[in-house]
C-alpha positions in Angstrom: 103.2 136.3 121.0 104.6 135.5 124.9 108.0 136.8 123.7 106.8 140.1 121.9 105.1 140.4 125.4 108.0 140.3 127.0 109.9 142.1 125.6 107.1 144.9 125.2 106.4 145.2 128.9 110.2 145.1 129.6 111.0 148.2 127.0 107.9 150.4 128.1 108.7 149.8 131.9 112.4 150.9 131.1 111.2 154.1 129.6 109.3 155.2 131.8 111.6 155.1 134.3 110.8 151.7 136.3 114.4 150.1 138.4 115.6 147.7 135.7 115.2 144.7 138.4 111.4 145.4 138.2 111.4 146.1 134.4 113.0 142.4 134.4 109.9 140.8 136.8 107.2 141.9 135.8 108.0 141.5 132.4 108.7 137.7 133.0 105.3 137.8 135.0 103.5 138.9 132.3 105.1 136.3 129.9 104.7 133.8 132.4 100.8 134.5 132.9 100.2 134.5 129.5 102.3 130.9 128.4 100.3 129.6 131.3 104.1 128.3 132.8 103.5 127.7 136.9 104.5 130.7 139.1 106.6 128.4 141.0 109.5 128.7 138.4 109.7 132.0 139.5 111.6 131.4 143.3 113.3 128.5 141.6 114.9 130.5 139.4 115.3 133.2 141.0 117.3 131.3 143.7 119.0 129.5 141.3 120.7 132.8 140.1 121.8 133.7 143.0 122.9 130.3 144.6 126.4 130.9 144.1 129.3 130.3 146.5 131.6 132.8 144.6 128.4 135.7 144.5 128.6 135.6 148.4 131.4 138.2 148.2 129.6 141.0 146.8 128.0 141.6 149.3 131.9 141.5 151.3 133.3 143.8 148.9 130.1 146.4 149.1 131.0 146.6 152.6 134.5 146.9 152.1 133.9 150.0 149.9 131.5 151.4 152.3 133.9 150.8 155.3 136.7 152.7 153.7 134.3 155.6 152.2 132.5 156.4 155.7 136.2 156.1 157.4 138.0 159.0 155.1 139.9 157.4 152.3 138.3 158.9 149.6 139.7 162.0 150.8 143.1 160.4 151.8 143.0 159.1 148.4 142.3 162.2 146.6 144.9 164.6 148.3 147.7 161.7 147.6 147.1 162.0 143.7 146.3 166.1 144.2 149.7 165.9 145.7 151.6 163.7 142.5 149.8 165.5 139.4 148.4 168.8 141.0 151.3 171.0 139.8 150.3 169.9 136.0 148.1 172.1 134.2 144.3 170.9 134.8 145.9 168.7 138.0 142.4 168.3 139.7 141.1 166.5 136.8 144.1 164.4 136.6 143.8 164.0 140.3 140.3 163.1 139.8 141.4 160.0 137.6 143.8 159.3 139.5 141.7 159.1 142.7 139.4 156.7 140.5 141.9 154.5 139.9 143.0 153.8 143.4 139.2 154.0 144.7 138.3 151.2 141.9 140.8 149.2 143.5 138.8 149.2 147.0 134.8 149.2 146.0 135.0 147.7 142.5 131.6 149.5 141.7 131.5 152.3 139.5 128.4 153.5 141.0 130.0 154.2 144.3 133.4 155.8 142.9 130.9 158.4 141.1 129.5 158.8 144.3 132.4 159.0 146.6 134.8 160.5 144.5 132.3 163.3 143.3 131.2 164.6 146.3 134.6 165.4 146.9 136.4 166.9 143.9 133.4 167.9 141.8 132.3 171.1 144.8 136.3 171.2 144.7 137.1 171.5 141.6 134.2 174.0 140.8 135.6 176.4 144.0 139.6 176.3 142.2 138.2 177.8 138.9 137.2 174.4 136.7 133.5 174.2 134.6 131.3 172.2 136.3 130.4 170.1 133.4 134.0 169.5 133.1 134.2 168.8 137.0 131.1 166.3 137.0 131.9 164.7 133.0 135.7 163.4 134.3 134.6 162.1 137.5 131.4 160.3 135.7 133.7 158.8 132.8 137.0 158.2 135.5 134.3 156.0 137.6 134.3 153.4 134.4 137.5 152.2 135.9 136.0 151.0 139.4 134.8 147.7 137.4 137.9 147.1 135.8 140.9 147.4 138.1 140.4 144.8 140.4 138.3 144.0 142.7 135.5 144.1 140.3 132.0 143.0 141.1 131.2 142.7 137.1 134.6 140.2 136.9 132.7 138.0 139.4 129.7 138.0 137.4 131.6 136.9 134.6 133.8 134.5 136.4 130.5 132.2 138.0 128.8 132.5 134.5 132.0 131.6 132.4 133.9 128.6 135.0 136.7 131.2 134.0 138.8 131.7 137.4 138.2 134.8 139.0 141.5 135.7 140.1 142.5 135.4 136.8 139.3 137.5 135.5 140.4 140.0 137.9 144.5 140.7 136.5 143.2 140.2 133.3 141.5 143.6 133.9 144.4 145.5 135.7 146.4 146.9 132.4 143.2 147.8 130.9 142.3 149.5 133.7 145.8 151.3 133.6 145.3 152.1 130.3 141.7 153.9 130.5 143.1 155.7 133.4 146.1 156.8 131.3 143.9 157.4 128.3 141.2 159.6 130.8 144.1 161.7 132.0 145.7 162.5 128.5 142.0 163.4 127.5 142.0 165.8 130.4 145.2 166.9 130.1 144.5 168.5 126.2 141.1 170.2 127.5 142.7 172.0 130.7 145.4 173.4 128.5 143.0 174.1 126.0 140.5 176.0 128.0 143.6 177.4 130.5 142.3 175.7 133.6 144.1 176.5 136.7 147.0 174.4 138.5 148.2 174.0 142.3 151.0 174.9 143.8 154.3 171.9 143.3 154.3 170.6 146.5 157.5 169.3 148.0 159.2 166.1 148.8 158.2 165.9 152.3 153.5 166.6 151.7 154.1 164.2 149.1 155.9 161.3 151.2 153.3 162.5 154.0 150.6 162.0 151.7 151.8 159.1 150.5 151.4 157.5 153.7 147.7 158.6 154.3 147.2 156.2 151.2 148.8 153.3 152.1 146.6 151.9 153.6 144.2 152.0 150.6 147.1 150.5 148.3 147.6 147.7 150.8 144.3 147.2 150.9 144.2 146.0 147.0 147.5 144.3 147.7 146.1 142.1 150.1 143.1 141.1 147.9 145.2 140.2 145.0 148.1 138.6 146.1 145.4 136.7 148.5 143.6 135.3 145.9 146.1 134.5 143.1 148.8 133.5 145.8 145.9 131.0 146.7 145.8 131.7 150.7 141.5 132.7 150.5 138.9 132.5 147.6 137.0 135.6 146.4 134.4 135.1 149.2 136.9 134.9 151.7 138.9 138.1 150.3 135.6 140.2 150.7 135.3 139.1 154.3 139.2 139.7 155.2 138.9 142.9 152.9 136.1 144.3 155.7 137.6 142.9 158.2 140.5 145.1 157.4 138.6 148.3 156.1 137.1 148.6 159.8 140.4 148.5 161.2 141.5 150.9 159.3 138.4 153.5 159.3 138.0 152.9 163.0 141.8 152.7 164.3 144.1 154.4 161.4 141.9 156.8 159.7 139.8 157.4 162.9 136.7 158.3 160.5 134.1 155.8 161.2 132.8 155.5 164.7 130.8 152.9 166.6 127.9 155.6 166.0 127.6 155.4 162.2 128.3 151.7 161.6 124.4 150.9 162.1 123.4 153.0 159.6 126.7 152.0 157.3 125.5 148.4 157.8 121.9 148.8 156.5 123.2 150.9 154.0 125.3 147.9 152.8 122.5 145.6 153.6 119.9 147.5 151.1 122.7 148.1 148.1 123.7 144.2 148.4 120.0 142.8 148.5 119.0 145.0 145.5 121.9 143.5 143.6 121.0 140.0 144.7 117.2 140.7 143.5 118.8 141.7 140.4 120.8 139.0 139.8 118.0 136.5 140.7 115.6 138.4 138.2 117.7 138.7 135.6 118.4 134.5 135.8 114.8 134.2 135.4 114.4 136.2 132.2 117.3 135.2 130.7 115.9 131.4 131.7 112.9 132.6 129.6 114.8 133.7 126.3 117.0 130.6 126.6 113.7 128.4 126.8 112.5 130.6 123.6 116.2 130.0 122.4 117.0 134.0 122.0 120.2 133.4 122.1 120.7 130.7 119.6 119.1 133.1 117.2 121.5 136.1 118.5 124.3 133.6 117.9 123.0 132.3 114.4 122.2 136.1 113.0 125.6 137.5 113.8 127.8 134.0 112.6 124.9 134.5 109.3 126.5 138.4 109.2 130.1 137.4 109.1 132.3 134.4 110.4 135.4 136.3 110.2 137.1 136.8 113.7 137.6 140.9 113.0 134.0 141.2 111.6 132.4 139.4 114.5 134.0 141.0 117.5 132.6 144.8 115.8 129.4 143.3 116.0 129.9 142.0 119.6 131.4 145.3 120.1 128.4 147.0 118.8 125.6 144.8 119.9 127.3 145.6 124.0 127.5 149.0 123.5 124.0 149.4 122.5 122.6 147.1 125.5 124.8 149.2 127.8 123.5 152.4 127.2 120.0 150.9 128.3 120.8 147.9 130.9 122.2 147.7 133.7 126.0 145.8 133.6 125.1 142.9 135.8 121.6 142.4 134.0 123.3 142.5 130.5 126.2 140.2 131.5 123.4 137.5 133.0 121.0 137.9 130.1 123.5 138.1 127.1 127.1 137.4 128.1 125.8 132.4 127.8 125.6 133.0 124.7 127.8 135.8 122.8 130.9 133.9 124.9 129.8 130.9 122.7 129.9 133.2 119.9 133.3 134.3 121.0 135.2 131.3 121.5 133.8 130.0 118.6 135.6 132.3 116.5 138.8 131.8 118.4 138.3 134.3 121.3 139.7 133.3 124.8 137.1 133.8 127.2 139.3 135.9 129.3 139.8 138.3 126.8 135.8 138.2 125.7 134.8 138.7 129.1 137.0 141.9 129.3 135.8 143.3 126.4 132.2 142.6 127.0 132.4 144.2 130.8 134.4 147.7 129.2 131.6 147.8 126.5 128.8 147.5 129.3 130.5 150.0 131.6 131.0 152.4 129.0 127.0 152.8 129.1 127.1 153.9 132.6 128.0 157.0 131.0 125.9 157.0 128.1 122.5 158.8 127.8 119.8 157.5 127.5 119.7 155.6 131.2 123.6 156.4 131.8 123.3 155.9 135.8 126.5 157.5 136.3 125.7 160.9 134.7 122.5 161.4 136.8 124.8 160.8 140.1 127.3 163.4 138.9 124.4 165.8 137.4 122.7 165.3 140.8 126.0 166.5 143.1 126.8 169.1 140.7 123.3 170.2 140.7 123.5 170.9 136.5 121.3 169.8 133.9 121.6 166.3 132.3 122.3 167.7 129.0 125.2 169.8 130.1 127.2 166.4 131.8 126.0 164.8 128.6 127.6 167.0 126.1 130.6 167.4 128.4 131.8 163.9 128.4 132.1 163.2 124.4 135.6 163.8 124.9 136.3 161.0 127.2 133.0 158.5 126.3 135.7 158.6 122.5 139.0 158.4 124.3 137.2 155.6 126.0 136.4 153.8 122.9 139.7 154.0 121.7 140.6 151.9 124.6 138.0 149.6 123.8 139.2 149.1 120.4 142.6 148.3 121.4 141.4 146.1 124.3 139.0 144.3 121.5 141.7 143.6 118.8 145.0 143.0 120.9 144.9 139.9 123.1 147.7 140.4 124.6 146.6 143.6 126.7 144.3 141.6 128.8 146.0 138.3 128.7 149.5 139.2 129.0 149.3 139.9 133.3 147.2 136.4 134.2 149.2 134.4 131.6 152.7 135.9 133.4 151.6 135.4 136.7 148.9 132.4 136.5 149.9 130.5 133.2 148.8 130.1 129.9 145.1 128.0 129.7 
């Protein structure tokens, strides 16, 4: 009866448009009232989510990402990849992917690439003669790549619920990345020549070197997180910190875009996006606490193993199963609530955890761009000022090139595991 409760409350909250953190309390209120379980458990679990060491650098990498958005390189960013692919036919939504790729490399949120990214190239790319549907549906489905490439605030996630290492976590989603970006731009590519979108002027040797070197700093940027944390000089907390540290350096001395003015208000800014993540995180620890003391995910794991126990068979479901919690959850509350006990699923079928907890991030991040709740949509819809059901239909094309990806990513081991094995050895 408590569980149907729960999970009543939770679905009817959702639909009618409650934050998913809230949908998450007061649904574990409600069961908790009605069991009769002491309202205490709710701060202890709720801290207990979020008492992490390696969690501490969301918050670093948030302001990283804001750092470097308020101080210009988004649009350093975007004129470097207008400059290599704007001569192709349809080079604005190549450049848009592009742009994406190297911006997922600095905020590791898809959220904020949608954001940053789209305020940019979506008014851009309406003014040089694109659709606007076609504008807003490539920078919705080009922000997927933001929690892949590293850094990736997902990747963490996984890495404090698996024991997996995050640096490792974090190459393992590098060719992937690569390859969704590759994927996005082929997808692109086929409707601009299609629909006979325009394309920019070749520039020469000399914009393109110049541009080059208004992005360094960006590239550098990722460089320095990486080889940081794999070469073993700072942990993932530590890289968020050094990561700001150098992002304000660079938006206040180099890029000359952020001021002592707007830093107040960047800071807050920083300060609300971080502590609604954290009240995520520690919600979403206490209702998963609740279906693991119901043992939800035993029965998860029992009904898919009683489907099939081949290896193929079960990573569809899992496939499947991810997909349709994506389209409705949020990526951090899926990966707390589900990701215990389908990894046991996983590995028990042969799957590294590496390669599981790729997968299971792509599948979630794909529903960022998925109607029904599809958060990335409504930020594109909102600065393209179109309807939801125009973005919607727009992005088939790429929401299937993207599960092509998928697929691939699911079935061939080697695409994620081949960069940390190389570089970090085999587990």
């Amino acid at each position: 009866m408590e569980v149907l409760l729960l999970f009543a409350v939770f679905f009817v909250l959702l639909v009618v448009g409650i934050p998913i953190a809230f949908s998450l309390g007061i649904a574990s209120l409600s069961y908790l009232m009605l069991a009769g379980i002491p309202l205490t458990i709710v701060p202890q679990k709720m801290y207990g989510g979020i008492d992490s060491f390696v969690l501490l650098c969301i918050p670093g990498f948030i302001l990283a990402g804001n750092l470097m958005n308020v101080g210009n390189i988004t649009e350093h960013i975007v004129r470097f990849s207008n400059a290599l692919v704007g001569h192709i036919r349809g080079g604005l939504g190549l450049a848009n992917v592009g742009g994406s790729m190297i911006f997922g490399g600095i905020s590791g949120t898809a959220v904020a690439d949608a954001a940053s990214i789209g305020s940019v190239m979506i008014p851009g790319m309406a003014r040089a003669g694109y659709d606007k549907p076609f504008a807003a549906a490539v920078t919705a489905a080009s922000s997927t790549i933001g929690p892949i490439i590293p850094p990736s605030v997902p990747m963490i996630i996984v890495g404090s619920l698996s024991g997996v290492s995050v640096g490792r976590m974090f190459l393992a989603g590098a060719v992937p990345g690569l390859l969704l970006g590759l994927a996005m731009m082929v997808t692109a590519y086929i409707l601009a020549v299609k629909r006979n979108y325009p394309k920019e002027k070749r520039v020469t040797l000399k914009a393109l070197i110049k541009e080059g070197r208004s992005a360094f700093w960006a590239l550098l940027m990722t460089f320095i997180i990486l080889y940081g944390i794999i070469g073993g000089f700072f942990t993932p907390t530590e890289a968020s910190v050094v990561a700001s540290v150098y992002a304000f350096v660079v938006g206040m001395f180099i890029y000359k875009g952020l001021t002592w003015r707007n830093l107040p208000t960047l800071l807050v800014d920083t300060a609300l996006t971080a502590g609604a993540l954290m009240l995520l995180v520690g919600l979403a620890n206490l209702f998963g606490w609740i279906l693991t003391s119901e043992r939800i995910p035993q029965m998860i794991a029992d009904g898919i193993l009683g489907i099939s126990d081949n290896k193929y068979a079960v990573i569809m479901i899992l496939n499947l199963l991810l997909l349709f919690v994506g389209t409705f959850m949020e990526t951090i509350a899926a990966l707390i609530i589900l990701f215990p006990a389908l990894l046991a699923v996983a590995t028990g079928v042969g799957m590294d955890p590496v390669h599981f907890g790729i997968m299971a991030v792509l599948n979630l991040i794909i529903g960022l761009t998925t109607p029904p709740v599809g958060v990335c949509l409504f930020i594109v819809a909102g600065i393209g000022e179109l309807p939801m059901v125009q973005v919607a239909r727009a992005i088939v094309p790429f929401l299937v090139c993207n599960l092509l990806v998928l697929l691939a990513v699911a079935y061939i081991p080697a695409i994620s595991l081949w960069l940390p094995n190389l570089i970090m050895g085999v587990q």
